[in-house]
N, C-alpha and C positions, 0 to 999 in steps of 0.2 A: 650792664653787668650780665644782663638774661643773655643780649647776643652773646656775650665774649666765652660764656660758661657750653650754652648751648653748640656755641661754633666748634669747642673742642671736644666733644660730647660726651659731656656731663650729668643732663638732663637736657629736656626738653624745657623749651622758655615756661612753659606753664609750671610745669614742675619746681622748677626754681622760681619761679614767682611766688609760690607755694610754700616754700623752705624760706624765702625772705618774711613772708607775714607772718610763719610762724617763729621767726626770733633766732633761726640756725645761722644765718650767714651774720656774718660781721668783716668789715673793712678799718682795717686802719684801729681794731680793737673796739670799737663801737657795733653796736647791732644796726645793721641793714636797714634803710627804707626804700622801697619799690622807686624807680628813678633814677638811682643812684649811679653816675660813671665813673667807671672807674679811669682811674690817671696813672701816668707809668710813677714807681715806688710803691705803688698800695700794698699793702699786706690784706690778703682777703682768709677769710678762714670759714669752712665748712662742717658745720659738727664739730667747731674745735676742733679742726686739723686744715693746717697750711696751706690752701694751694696753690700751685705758679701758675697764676690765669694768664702771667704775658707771653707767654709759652703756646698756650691756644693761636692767641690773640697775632704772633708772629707767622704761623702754620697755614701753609698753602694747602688749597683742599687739593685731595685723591680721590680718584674714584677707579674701584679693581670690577670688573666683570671676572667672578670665579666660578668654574663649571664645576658645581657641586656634584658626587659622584651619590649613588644610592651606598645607604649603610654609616655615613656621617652624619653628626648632628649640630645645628645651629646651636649653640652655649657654647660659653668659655669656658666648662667646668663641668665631665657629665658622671655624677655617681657611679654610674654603671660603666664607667671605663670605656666607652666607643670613642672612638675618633671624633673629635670634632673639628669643627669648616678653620678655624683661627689658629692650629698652628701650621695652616699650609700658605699663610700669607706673614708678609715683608715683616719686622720690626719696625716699628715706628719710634719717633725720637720723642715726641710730645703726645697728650691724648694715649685713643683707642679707634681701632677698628670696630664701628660700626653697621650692624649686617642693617639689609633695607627689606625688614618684612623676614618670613621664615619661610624655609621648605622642610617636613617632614624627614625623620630618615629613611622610608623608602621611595621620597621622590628626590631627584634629579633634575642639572640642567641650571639655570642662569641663577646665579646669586650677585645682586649688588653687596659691596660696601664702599664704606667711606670713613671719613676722617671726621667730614664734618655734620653734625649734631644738628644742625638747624637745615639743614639738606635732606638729608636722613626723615627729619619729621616729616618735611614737605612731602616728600613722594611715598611715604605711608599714611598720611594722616587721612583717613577715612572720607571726610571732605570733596577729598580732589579726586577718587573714584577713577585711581588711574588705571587701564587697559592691564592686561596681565594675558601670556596665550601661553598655551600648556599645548604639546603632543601628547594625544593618550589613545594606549594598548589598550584594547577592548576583548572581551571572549565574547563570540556569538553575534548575532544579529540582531541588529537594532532596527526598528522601523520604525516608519518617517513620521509617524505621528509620536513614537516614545519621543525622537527628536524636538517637535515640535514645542513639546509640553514642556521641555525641558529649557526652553526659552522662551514662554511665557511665565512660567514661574514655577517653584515647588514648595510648599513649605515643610521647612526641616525644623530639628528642635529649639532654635535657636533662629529661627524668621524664616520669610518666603528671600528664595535665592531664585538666581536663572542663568543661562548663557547668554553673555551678547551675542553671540554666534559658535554656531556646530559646522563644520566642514570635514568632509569625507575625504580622507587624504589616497589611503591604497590600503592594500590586502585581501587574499582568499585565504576560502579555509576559513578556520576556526579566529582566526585576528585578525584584528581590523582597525588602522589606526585612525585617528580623527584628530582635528585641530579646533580646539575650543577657547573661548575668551571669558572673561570674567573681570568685574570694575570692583573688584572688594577682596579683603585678604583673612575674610575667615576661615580658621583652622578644617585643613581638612577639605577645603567646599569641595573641588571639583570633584573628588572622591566620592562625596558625599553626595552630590547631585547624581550620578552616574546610578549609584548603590542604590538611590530611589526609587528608580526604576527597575531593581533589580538586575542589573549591568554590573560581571565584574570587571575592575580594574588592574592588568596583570602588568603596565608600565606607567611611569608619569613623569613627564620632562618640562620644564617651565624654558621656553625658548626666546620670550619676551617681556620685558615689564617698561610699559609705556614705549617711548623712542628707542631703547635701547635690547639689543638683537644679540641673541647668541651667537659667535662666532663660527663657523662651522667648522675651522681647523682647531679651536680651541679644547683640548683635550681634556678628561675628568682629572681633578686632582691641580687645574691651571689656572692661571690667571692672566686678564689682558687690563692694563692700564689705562684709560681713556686717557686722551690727548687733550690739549688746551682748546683745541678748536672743537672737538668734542664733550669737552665740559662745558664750552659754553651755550651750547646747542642742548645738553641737560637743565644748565640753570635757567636757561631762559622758559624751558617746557615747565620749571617746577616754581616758576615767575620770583625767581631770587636775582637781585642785583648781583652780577659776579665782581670780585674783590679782584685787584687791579695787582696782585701777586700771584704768581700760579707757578708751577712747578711741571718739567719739559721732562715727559716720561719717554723711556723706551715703547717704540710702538711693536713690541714683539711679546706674546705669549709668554709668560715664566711664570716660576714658583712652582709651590705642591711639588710633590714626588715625581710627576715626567720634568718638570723643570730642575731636579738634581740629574737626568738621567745624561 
């Protein structure tokens, strides 16, 4: 049940593990016990409401590369009225689009999602410490010792952080861009490491997260679909058995706003 709820992404298996020992889920009218599989006809109910887990359970995984534009915000739902990442991607028939990790609304650049729940964990789940590389606009000069320190470690409110690696990309003058790496997805870090040093940051673009590469034609506001053979080269990095159904995407950029154009 944990796979089937988590595949469609409902929660994460723990989480629903969670909701099972406390008495929430029921199958078939009875309350839950951890182990429990489900079989096609079940009736499963969550907080006493319905839902169609063989729906999940039929659903080929997706995975969108969307080049998040600055000024958008990772939620389904934002108070304050900005745009958010979710209505510039597909309708889905079953589930939800799940984003992998956040980027702030003024950075930009590589956004995962997915479809599937138990994927999604994988390659956020703090654990597996996966690679992440950001471009970033710098003001002013930085030297090589601010550098250094900056990769042994710093500590900020909230733990000692660091870069796996600073690399000096180009720029004169007053900007200067760098390419920097990070194994962790706290709020803010690279930001945040940079500002320790008193370095401001006037751009920030996330161009990698673990194997997978921002496109370089792929425009803000778009989305590229990973392919079969490219999902399985994801599942295997995020050590998931891939499900022997899969779904044969257009291997062409679309969606967001340049994709109506």
């Amino acid at each position: 049940m944990q796979k089937v709820l988590a595949r469609g992404g409902v929660g994460s298996r723990r989480e629903i593990e969670r909701w099972i020992q406390e008495g929430r889920v029921m199958v078939n009218g009875a309350v839950a016990a951890l182990g429990v599989r489900l079989q096609p006809g079940d009736t499963l109910q969550i907080n006493g409401r319905y839902v169609d887990w063989q729906k999940y359970d039929r659903q080929p995984t997706r995975v969108l590369l969307y080049h998040k534009p600055t000024g958008e915000v990772v939620t389904r739902r934002d108070p304050e009225g900005r745009p958010v990442i979710f209505t510039q991607l597909p309708k889905l028939a079953a589930a939800r689009w799940i984003a992998v990790g956040r980027l702030d609304i003024n950075t930009s650049g590589l956004l995962l999602v997915t479809n599937n729940g138990e994927l999604a964990n994988r390659l956020m789940h703090p654990k597996t410490q996966i690679e992440r590389e950001y471009a970033v606009r710098i003001l002013g000069e930085v030297s090589e010792a601010t550098i250094e320190k900056l990769k042994q470690g710093v500590e900020l409110e909230d733990g000692l952080a660091k870069f796996n690696d600073v690399r000096f990309y180009a720029g004169e003058g007053a900007n200067k861009w760098y390419y920097v790496t990070v194994s962790e997805g706290r709020n803010r870090l690279v930001r945040r490491l940079w500002e320790s040093q008193q370095v401001v940051v006037s751009r920030l673009m996330r161009v990698r997260y673990g194997p997978v590469v921002l496109p370089e034609r792929l425009k803000a506001h778009s989305f590229y679909e990973l392919s079969d053979k490219e999902l399985d080269i994801l599942f295997e990095f995020a050590g998931l058995p891939r499900e022997s159904h899969s779904v044969q995407p257009k291997a062409e950029a679309r969606g967001g706003r340049s994709g109506k154009k």
